[in-house]
C-alpha positions in Angstrom: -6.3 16.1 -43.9 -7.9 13.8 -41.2 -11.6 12.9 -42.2 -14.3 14.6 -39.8 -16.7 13.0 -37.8 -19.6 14.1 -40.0 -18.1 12.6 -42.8 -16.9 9.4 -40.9 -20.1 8.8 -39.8 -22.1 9.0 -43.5 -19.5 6.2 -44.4 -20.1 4.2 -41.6 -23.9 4.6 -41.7 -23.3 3.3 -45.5 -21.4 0.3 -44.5 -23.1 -0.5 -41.1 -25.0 -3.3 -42.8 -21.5 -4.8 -42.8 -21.0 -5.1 -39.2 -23.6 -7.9 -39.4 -23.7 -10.8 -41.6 -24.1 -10.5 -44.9 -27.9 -11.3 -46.1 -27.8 -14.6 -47.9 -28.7 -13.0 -50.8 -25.6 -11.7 -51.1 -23.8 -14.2 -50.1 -22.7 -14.9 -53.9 -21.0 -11.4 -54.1 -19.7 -10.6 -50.5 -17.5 -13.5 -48.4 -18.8 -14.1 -45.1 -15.3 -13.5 -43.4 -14.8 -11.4 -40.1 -13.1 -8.9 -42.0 -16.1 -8.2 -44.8 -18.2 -7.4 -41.6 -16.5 -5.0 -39.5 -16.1 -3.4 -43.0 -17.5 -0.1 -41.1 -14.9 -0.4 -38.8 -12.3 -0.2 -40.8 -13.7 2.9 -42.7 -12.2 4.5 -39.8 -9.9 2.6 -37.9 -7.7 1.6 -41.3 -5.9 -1.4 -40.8 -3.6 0.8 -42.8 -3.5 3.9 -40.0 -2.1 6.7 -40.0 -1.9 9.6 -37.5 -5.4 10.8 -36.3 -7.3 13.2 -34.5 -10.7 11.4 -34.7 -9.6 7.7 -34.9 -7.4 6.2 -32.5 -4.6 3.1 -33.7 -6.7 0.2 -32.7 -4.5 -2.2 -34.5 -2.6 -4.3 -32.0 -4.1 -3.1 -28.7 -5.0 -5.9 -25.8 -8.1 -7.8 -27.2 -9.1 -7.4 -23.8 -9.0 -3.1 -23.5 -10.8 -3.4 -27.3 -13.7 -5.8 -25.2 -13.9 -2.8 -22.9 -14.2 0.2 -25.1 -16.7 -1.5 -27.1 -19.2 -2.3 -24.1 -18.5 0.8 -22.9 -20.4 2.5 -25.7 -22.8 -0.2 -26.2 -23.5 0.5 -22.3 -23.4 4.3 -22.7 -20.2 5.1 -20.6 -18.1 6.4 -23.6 -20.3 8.8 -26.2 -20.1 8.6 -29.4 -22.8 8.1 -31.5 -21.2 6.8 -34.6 -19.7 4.1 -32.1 -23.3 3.9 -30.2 -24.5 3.2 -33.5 -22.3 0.2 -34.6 -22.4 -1.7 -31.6 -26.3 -1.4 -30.1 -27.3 -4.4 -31.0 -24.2 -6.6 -31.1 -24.0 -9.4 -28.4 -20.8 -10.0 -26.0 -19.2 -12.8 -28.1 -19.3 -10.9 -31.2 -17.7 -7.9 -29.5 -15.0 -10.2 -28.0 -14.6 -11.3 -31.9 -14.3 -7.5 -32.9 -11.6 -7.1 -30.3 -9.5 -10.0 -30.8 -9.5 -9.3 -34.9 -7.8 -6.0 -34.1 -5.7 -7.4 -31.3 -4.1 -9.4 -34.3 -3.5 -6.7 -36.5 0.0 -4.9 -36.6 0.2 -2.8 -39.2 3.7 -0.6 -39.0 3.1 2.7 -37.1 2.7 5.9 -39.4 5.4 8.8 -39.3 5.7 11.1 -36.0 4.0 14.3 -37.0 6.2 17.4 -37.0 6.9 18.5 -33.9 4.6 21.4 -32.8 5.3 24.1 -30.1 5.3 22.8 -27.0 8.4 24.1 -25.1 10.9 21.9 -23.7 10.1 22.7 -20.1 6.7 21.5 -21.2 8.6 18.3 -22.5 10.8 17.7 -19.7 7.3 18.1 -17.3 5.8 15.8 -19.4 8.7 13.0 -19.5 8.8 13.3 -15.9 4.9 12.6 -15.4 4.9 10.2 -17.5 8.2 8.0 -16.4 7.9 9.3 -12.4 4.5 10.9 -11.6 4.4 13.5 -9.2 4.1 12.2 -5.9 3.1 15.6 -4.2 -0.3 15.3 -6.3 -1.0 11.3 -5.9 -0.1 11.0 -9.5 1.4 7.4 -10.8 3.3 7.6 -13.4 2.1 6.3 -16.9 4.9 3.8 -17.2 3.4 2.1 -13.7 0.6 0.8 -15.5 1.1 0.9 -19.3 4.0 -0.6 -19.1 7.4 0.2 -19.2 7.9 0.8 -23.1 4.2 2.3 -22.7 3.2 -0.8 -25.4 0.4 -1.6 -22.9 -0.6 -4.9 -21.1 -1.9 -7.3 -22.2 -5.0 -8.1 -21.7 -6.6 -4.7 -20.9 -4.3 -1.6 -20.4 -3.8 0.2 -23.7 -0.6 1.4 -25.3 -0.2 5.0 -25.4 2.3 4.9 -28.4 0.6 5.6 -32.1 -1.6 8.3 -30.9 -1.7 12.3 -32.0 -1.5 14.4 -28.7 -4.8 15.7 -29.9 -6.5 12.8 -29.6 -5.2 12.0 -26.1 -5.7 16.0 -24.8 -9.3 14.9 -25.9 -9.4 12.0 -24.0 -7.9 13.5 -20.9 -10.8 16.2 -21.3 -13.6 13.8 -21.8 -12.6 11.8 -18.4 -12.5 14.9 -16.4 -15.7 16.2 -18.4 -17.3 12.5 -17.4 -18.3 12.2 -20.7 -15.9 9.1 -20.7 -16.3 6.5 -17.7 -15.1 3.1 -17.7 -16.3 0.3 -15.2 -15.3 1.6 -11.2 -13.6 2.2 -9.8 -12.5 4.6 -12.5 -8.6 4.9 -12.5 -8.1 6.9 -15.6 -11.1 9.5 -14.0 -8.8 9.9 -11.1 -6.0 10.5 -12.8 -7.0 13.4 -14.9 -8.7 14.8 -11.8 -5.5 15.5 -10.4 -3.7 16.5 -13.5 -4.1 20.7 -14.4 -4.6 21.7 -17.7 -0.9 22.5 -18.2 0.2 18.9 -16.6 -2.0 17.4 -19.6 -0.7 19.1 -22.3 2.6 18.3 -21.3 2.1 14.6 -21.0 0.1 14.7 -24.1 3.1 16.9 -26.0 5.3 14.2 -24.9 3.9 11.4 -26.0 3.1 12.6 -29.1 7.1 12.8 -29.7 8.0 9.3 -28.7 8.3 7.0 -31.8 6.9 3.2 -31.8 8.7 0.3 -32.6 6.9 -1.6 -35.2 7.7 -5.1 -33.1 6.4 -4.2 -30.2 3.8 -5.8 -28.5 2.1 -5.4 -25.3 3.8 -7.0 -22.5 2.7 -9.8 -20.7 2.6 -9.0 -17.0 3.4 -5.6 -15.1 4.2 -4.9 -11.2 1.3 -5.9 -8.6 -0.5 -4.2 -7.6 -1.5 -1.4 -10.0 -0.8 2.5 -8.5 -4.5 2.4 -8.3 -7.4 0.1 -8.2 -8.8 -0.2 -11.6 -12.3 -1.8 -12.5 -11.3 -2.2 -15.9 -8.1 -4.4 -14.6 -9.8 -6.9 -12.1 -6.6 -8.3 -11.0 -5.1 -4.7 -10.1 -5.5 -3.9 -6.0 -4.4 -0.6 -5.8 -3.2 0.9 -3.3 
């Protein structure tokens, strides 16, 4: 049973000392290492993962998305407080030390779920969004910009791979809700503008089918420029 928020966020509040050095009085007890503090992180985003709702794989994702997402709720684009919480006060080169820490984990990928009750017309609609878009509503498809094995780019597009279609659904809500942003222009915003309810689910039912290869790794490079132009990619210039 995934942990809930409320309960996520009493265990981080207990450990969110952690996330800044240890006081020297402690020092005796507690090593001063990277990994003792983002402690609180790891109350949630287990190096260890497994499949869930509430807390994303982090593990292995571009140091440079990680960088992102972090001053994005330090800056108040995402919201979360728990998140809001941890990183307030932390300064740019310790976030960059947050993100490359996970970057280098690569933990294997937990078991698929079992499969739920999406049709297969829903699966075959979501295959085709995600591998060909749908060019009738100015929709790229996924693979254009997360790569071709959707294992992400490195360093700031995210794989989609290792994620419950719950948590994704979510995501797609909160971007059309614009209670997530990300530095303009906004890709992923436009995106979800143009995909229905139905179109989501289906992209999001598919995905949460496809298995991960525990050697993967994000790619390298990707096809210039990007479907669209992407202020969280500086080098993409959409068309």
């Amino acid at each position: 049973m995934p942990i809930s928020p409320t309960a996520a966020l009493r265990i981080a509040l207990a450990l969110g000392c952690a996330a800044w050095p240890a006081p020297s009085m402690a020092a005796d007890t507690a090593p001063d290492t990277l990994e003792q503090r983002v402690a609180a992180c790891i109350a949630c985003h287990a190096v260890k993962e497994k499949q869930d709702a509430y807390f994303p794989r982090i593990a292995g994702k571009p140091a440079g998305y990680l960088y992102n997402q972090l001053l994005n709720f330090r800056e108040g684009r995402r919201q979360y407080p728990m998140m809001t919480y941890m990183v307030d006060h932390l300064p740019d080169a310790y976030l960059h030390e947050i993100a490359e820490y996970f970057s280098d984990q690569h933990p294997p990928y937990p078991p698929l779920p079992p499969p739920g009750n999406t049709t297969q017309a829903a699966l075959a609609r979501g295959q085709a969004l995600v591998q060909h878009g749908d060019i009738d509503k100015k929709i790229p498809a996924c693979v254009a910009c997360h790569g071709a094995q959707l294992t992400g780019v490195a360093p700031a597009i995210p794989s989609l791979l290792g994620l419950p279609s719950d948590y994704i659904n979510a995501q797609f809500g909160a971007w059309k809700n614009k209670a997530r942003r990300a530095n303009a222009p906004d890709c992923m915003a436009v995106i979800a503008a143009r995909l229905s309810d139905t179109d989501v689910a289906a992209v999001t039912g598919w995905l949460g089918t496809q298995a991960a290869d525990n050697a993967a790794r994000p790619a390298a490079s990707i096809a210039m420029p990007l479907p669209l132009q992407c202020g969280s990619v500086p080098a993409a210039h959409g068309g």
